[in-house]
DRENTOR-691834 format. One record per atom (N, C-alpha, C): residue in three letters; residue number from 1; chain; atom name; x, y, z. Coordinates in nm, 3 decimals, padded with zeros to 5 digits. Atoms other than C-alpha are relative to their C-alpha. Layout:
residues N
<atom aa="ALA" i="NUM" ch="A" at="CA" px="X" py="Y" pz="Z"/>
...
This chain:
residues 79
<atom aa="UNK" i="1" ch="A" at="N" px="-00.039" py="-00.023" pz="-00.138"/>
<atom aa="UNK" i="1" ch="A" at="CA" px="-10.550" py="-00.247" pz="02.055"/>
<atom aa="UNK" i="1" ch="A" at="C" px="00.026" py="-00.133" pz="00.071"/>
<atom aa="UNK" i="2" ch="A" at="N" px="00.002" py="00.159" pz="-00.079"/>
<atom aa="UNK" i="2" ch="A" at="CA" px="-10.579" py="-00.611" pz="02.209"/>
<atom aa="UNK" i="2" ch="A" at="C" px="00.109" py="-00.072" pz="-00.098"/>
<atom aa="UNK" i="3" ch="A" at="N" px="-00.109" py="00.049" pz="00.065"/>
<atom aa="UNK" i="3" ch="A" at="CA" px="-10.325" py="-00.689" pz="01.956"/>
<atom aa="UNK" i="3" ch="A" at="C" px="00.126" py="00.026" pz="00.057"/>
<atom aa="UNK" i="4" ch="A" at="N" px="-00.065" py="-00.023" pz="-00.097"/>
<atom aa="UNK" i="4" ch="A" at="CA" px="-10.129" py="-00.462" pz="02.099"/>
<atom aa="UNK" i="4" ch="A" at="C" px="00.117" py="00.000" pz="00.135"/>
<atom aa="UNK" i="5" ch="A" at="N" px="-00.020" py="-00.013" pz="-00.093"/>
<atom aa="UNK" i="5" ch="A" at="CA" px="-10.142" py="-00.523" pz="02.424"/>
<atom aa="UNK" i="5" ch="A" at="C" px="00.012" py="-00.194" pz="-00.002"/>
<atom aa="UNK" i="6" ch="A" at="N" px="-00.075" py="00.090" pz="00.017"/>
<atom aa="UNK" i="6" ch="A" at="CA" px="-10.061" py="-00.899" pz="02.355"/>
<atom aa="UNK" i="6" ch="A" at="C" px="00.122" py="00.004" pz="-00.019"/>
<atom aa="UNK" i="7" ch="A" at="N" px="-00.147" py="00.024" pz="-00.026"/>
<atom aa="UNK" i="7" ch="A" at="CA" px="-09.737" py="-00.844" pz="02.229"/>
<atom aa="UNK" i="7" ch="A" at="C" px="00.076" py="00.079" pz="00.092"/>
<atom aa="UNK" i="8" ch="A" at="N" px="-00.105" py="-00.050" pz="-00.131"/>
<atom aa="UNK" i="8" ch="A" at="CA" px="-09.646" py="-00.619" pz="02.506"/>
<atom aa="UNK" i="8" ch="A" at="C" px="-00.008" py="-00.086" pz="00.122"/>
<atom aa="UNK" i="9" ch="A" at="N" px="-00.025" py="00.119" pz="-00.042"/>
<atom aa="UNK" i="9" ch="A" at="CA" px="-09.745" py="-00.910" pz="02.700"/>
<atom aa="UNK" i="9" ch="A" at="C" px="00.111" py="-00.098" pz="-00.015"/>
<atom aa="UNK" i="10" ch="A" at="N" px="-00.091" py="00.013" pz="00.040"/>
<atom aa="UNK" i="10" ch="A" at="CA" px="-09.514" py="-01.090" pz="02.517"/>
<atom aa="UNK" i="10" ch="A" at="C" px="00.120" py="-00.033" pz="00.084"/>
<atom aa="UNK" i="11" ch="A" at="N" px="-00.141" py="-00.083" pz="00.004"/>
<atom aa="UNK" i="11" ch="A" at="CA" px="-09.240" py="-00.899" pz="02.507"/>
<atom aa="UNK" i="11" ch="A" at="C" px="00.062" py="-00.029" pz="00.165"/>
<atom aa="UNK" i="12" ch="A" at="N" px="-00.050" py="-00.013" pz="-00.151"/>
<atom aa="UNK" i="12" ch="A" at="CA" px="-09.196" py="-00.890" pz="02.874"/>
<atom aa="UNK" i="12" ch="A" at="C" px="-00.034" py="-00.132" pz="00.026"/>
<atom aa="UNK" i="13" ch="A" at="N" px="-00.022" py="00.066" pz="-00.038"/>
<atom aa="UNK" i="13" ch="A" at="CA" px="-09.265" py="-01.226" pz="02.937"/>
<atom aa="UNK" i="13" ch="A" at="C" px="00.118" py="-00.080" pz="-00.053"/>
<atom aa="UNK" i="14" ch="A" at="N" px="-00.081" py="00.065" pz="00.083"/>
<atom aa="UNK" i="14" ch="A" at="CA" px="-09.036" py="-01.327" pz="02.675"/>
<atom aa="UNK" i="14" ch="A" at="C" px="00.121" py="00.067" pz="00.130"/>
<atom aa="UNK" i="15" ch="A" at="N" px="-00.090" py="-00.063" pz="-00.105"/>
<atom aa="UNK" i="15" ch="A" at="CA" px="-08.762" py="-01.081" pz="02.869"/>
<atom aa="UNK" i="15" ch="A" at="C" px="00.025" py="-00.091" pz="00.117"/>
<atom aa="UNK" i="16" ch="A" at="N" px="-00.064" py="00.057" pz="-00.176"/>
<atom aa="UNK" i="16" ch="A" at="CA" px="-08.781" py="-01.255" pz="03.213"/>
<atom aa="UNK" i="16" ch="A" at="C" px="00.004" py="-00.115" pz="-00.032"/>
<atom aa="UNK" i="17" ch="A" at="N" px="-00.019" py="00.163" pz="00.067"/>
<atom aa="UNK" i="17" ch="A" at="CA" px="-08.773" py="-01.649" pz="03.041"/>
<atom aa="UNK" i="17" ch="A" at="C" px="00.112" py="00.053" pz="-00.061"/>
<atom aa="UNK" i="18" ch="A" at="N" px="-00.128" py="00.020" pz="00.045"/>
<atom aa="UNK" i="18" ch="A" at="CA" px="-08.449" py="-01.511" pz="02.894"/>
<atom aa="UNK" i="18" ch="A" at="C" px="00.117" py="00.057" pz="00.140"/>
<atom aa="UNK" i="19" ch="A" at="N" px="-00.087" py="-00.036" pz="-00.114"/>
<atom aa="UNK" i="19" ch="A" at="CA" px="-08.308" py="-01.399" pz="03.241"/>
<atom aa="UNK" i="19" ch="A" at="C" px="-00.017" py="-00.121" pz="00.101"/>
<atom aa="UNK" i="20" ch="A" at="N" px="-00.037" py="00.088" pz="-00.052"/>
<atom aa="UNK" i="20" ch="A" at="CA" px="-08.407" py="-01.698" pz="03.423"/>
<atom aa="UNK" i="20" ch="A" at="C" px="00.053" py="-00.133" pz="-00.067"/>
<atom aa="UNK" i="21" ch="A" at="N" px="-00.077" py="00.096" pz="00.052"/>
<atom aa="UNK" i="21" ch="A" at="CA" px="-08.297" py="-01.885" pz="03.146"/>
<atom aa="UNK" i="21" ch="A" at="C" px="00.173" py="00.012" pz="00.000"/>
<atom aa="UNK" i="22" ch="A" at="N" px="-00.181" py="-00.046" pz="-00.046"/>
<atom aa="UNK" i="22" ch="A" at="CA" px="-07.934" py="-01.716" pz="03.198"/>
<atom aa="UNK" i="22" ch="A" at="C" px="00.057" py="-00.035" pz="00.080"/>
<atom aa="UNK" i="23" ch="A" at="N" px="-00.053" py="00.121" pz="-00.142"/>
<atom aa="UNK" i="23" ch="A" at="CA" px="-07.937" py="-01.823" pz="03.550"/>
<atom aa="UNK" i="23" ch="A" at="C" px="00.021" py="-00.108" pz="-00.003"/>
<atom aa="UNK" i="24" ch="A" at="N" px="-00.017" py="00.123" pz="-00.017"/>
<atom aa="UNK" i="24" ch="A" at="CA" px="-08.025" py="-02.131" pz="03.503"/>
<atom aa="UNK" i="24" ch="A" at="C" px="00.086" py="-00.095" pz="-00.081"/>
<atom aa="UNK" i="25" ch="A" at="N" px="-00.161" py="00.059" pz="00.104"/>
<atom aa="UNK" i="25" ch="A" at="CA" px="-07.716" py="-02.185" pz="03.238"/>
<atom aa="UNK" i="25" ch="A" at="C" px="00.093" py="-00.038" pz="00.088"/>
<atom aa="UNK" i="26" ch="A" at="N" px="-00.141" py="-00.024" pz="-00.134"/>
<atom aa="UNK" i="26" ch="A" at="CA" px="-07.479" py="-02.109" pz="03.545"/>
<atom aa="UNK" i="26" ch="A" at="C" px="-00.076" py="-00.060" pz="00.083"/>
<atom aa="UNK" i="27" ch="A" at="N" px="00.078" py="00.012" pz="-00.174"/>
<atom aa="UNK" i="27" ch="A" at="CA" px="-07.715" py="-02.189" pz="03.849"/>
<atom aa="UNK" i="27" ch="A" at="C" px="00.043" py="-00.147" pz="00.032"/>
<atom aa="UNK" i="28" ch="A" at="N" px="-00.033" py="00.163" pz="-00.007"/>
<atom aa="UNK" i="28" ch="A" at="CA" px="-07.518" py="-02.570" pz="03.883"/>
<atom aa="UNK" i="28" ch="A" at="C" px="-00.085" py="-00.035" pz="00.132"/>
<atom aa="UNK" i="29" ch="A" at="N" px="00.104" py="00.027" pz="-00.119"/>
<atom aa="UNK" i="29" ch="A" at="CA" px="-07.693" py="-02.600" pz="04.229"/>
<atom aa="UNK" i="29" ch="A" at="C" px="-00.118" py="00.034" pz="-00.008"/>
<atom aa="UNK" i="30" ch="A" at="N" px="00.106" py="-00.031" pz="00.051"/>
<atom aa="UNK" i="30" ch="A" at="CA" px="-08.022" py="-02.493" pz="04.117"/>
<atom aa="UNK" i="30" ch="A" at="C" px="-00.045" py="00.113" pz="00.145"/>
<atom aa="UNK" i="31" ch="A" at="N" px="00.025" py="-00.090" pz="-00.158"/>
<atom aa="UNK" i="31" ch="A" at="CA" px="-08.030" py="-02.206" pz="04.447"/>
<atom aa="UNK" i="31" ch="A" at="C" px="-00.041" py="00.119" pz="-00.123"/>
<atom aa="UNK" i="32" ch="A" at="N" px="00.059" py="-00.083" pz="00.072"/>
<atom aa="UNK" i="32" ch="A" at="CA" px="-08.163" py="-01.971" pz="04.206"/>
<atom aa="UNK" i="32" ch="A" at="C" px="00.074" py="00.182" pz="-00.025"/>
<atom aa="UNK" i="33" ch="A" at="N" px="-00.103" py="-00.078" pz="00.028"/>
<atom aa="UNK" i="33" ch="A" at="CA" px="-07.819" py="-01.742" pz="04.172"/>
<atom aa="UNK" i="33" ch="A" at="C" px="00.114" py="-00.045" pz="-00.010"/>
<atom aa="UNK" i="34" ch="A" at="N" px="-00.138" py="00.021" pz="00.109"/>
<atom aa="UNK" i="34" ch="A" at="CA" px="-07.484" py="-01.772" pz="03.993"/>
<atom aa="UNK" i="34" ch="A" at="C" px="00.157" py="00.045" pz="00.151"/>
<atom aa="UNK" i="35" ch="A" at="N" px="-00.109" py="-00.075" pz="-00.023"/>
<atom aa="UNK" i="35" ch="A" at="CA" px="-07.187" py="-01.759" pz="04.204"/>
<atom aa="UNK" i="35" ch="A" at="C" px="00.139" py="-00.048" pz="-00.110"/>
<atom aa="UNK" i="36" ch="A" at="N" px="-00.144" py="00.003" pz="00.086"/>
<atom aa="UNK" i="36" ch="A" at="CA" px="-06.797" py="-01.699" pz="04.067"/>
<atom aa="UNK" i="36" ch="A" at="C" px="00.020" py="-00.165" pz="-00.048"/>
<atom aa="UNK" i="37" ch="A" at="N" px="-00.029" py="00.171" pz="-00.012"/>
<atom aa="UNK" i="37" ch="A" at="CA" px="-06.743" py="-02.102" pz="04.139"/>
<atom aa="UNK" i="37" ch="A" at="C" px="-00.086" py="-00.024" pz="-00.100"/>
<atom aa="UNK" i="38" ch="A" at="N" px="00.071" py="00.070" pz="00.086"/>
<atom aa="UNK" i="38" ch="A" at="CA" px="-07.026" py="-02.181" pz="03.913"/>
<atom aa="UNK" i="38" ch="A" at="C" px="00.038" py="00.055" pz="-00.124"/>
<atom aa="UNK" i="39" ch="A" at="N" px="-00.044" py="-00.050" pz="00.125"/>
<atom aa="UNK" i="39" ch="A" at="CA" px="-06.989" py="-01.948" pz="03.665"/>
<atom aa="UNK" i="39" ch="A" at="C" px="00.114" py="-00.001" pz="-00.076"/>
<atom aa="UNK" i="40" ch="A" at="N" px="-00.154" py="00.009" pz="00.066"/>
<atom aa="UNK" i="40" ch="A" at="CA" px="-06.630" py="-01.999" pz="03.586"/>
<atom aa="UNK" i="40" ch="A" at="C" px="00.039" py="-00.148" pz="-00.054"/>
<atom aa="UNK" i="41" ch="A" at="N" px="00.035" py="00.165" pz="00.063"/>
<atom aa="UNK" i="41" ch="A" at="CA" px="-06.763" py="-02.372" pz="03.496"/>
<atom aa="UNK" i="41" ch="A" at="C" px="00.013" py="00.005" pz="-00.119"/>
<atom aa="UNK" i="42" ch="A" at="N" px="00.058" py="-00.097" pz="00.110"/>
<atom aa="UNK" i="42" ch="A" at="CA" px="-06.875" py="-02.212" pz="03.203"/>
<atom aa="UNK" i="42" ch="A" at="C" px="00.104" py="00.114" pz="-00.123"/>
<atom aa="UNK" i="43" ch="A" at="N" px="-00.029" py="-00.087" pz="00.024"/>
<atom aa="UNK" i="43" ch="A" at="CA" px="-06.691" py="-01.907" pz="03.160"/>
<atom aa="UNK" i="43" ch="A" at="C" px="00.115" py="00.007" pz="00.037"/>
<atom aa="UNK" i="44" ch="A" at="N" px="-00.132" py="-00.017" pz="-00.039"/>
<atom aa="UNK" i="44" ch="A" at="CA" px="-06.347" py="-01.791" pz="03.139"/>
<atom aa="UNK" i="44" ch="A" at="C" px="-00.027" py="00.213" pz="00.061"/>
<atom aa="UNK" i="45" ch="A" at="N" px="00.063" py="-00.111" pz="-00.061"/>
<atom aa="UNK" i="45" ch="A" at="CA" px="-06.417" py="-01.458" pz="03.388"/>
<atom aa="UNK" i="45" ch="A" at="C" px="00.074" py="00.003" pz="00.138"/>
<atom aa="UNK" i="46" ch="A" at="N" px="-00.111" py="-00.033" pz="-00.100"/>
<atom aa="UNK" i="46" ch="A" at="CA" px="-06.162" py="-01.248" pz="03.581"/>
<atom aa="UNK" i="46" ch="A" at="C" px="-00.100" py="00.007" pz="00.138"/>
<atom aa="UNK" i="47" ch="A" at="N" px="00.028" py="-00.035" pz="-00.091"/>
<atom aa="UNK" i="47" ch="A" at="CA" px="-06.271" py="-01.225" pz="03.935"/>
<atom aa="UNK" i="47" ch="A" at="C" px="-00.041" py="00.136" pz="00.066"/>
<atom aa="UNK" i="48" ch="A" at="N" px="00.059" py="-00.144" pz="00.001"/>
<atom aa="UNK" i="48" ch="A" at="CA" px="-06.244" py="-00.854" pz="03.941"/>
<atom aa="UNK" i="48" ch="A" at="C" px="-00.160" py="00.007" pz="-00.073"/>
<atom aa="UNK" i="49" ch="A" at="N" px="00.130" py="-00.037" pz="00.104"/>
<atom aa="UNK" i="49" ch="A" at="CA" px="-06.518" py="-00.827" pz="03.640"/>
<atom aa="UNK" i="49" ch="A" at="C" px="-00.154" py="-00.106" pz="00.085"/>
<atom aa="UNK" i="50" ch="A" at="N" px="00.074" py="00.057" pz="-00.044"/>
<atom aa="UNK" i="50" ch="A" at="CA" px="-06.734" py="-01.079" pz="03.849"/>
<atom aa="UNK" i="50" ch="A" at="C" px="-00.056" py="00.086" pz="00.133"/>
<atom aa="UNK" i="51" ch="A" at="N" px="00.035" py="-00.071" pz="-00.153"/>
<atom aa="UNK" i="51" ch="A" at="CA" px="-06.723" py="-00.870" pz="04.200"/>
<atom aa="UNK" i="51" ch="A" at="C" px="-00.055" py="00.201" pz="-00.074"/>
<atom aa="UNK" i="52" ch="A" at="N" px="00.070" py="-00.100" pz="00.030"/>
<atom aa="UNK" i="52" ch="A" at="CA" px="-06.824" py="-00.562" pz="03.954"/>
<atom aa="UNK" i="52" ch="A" at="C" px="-00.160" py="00.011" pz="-00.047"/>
<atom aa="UNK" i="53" ch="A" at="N" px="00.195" py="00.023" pz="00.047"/>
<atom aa="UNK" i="53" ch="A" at="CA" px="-07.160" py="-00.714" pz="03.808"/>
<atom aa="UNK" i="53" ch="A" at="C" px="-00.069" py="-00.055" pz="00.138"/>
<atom aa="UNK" i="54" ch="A" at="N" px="00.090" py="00.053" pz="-00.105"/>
<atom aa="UNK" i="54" ch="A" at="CA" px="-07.233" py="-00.835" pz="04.164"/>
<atom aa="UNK" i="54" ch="A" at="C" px="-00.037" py="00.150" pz="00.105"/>
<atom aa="UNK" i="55" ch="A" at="N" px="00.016" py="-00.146" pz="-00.026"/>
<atom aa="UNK" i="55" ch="A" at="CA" px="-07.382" py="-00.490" pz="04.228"/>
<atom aa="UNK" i="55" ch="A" at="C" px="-00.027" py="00.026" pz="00.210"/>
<atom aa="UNK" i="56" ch="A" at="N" px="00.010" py="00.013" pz="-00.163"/>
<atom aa="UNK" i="56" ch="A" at="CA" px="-07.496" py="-00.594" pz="04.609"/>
<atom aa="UNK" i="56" ch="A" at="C" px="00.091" py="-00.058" pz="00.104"/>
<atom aa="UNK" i="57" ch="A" at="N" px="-00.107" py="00.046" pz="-00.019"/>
<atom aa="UNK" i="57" ch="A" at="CA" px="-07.199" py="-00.753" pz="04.643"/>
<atom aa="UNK" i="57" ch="A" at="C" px="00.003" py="-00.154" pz="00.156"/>
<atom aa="UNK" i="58" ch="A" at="N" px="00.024" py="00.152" pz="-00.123"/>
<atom aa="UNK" i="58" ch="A" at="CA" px="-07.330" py="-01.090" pz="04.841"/>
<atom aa="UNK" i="58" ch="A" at="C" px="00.059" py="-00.070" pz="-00.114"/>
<atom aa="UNK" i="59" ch="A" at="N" px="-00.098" py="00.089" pz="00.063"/>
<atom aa="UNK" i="59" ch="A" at="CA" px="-07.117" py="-01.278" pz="04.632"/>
<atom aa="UNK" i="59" ch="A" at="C" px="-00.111" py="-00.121" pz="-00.116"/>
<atom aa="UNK" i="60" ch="A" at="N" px="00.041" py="00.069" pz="00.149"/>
<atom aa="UNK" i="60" ch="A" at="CA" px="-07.355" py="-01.420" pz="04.355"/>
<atom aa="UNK" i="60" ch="A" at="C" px="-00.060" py="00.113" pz="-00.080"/>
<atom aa="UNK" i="61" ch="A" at="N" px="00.039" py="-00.049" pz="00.105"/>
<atom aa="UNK" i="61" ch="A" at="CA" px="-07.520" py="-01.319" pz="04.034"/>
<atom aa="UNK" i="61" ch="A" at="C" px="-00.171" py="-00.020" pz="00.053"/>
<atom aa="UNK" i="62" ch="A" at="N" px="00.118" py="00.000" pz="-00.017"/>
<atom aa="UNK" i="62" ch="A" at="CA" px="-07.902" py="-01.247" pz="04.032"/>
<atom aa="UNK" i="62" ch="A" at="C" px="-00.017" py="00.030" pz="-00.164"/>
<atom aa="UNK" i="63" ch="A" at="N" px="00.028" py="00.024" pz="00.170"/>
<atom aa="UNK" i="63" ch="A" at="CA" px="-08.114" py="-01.256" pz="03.705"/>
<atom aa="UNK" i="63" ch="A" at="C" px="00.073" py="00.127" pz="-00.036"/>
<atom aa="UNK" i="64" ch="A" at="N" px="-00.016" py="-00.145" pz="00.013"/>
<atom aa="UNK" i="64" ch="A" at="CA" px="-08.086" py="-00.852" pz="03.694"/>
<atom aa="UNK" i="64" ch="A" at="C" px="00.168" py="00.036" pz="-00.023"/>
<atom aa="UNK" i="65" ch="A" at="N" px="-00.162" py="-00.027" pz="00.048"/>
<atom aa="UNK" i="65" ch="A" at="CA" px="-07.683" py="-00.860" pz="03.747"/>
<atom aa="UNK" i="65" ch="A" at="C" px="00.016" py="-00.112" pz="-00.130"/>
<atom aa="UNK" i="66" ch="A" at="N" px="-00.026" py="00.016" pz="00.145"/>
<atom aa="UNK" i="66" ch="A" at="CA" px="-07.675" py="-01.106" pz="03.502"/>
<atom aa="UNK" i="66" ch="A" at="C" px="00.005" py="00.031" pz="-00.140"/>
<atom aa="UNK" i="67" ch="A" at="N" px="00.022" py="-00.051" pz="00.173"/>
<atom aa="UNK" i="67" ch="A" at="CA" px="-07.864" py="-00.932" pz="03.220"/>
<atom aa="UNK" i="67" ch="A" at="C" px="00.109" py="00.170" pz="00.009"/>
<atom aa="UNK" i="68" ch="A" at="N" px="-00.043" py="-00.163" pz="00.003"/>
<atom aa="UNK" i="68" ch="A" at="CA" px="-07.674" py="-00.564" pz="03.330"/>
<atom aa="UNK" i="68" ch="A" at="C" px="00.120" py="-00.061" pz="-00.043"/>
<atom aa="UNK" i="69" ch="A" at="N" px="-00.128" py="00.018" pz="-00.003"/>
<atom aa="UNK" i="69" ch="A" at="CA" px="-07.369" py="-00.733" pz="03.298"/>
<atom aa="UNK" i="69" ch="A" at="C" px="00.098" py="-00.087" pz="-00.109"/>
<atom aa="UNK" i="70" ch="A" at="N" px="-00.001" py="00.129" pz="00.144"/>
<atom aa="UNK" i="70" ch="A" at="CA" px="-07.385" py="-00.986" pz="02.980"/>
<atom aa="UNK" i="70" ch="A" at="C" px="00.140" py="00.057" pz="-00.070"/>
<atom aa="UNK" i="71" ch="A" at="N" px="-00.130" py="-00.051" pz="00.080"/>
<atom aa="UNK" i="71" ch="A" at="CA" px="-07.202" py="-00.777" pz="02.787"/>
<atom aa="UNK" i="71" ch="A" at="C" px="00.178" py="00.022" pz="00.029"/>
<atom aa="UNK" i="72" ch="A" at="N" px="-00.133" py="00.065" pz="-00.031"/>
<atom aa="UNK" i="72" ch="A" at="CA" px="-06.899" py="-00.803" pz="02.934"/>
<atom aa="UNK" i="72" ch="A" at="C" px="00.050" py="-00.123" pz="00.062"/>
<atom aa="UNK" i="73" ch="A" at="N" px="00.025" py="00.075" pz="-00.048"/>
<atom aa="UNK" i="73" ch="A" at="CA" px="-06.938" py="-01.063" pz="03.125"/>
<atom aa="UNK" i="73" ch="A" at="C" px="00.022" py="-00.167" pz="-00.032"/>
<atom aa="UNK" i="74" ch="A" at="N" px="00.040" py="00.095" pz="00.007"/>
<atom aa="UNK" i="74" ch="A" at="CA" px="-07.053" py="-01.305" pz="02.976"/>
<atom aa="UNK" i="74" ch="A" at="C" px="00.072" py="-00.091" pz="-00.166"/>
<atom aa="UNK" i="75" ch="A" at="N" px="-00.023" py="00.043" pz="00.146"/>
<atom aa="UNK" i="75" ch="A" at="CA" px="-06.852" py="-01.304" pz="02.614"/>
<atom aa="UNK" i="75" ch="A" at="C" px="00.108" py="-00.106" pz="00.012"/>
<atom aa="UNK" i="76" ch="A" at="N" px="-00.105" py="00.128" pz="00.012"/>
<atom aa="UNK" i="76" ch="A" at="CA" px="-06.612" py="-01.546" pz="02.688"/>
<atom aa="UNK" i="76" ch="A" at="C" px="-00.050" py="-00.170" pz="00.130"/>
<atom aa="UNK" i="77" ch="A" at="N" px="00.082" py="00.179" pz="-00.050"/>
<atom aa="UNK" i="77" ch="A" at="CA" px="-06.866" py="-01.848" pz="02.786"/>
<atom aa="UNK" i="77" ch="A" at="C" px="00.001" py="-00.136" pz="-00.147"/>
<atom aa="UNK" i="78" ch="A" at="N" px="00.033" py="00.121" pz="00.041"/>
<atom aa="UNK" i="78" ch="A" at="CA" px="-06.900" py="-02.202" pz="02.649"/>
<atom aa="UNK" i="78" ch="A" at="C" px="-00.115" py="00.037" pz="-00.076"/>
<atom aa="UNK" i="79" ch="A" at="N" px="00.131" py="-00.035" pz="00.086"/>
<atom aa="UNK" i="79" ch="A" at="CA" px="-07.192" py="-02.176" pz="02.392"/>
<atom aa="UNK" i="79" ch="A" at="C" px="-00.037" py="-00.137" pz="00.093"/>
């Protein structure tokens, strides 16, 4: 059981160290969200597909739109 409940520890911390590590790929100002301008540093990413993962639509990326949105998103970045 305590085995367990370590790696579900883990697991989820691992999870959110790979979402603020996403941001902080893009985050060039270190403000702790991604907008189009930064991300297109990076990434070759239509404008439409950017104003669709920005689900609240304040004009940046948050960890959460980032990870919902990777998959399209994000496949035509700079390794």
């Amino acid at each position: 059981m305590k085995k367990l409940m370590v790696m579900a520890v883990l697991a989820t911390s691992s999870a959110s160290a790979l979402a603020v590590d996403r941001v902080a790929r893009f985050d060039l100002n270190t403000d702790g969200k991604v907008s189009y301008e930064e991300l297109t540093k990076s990434c070759d990413v239509r404008k439409s597909l950017f104003e669709i993962a920005d689900k609240n639509e304040d004009g940046f990326l948050s960890n959460k739109e980032l990870r919902d949105s990777k998959s399209y998103l994000l496949s035509n970045c700079k390794k």
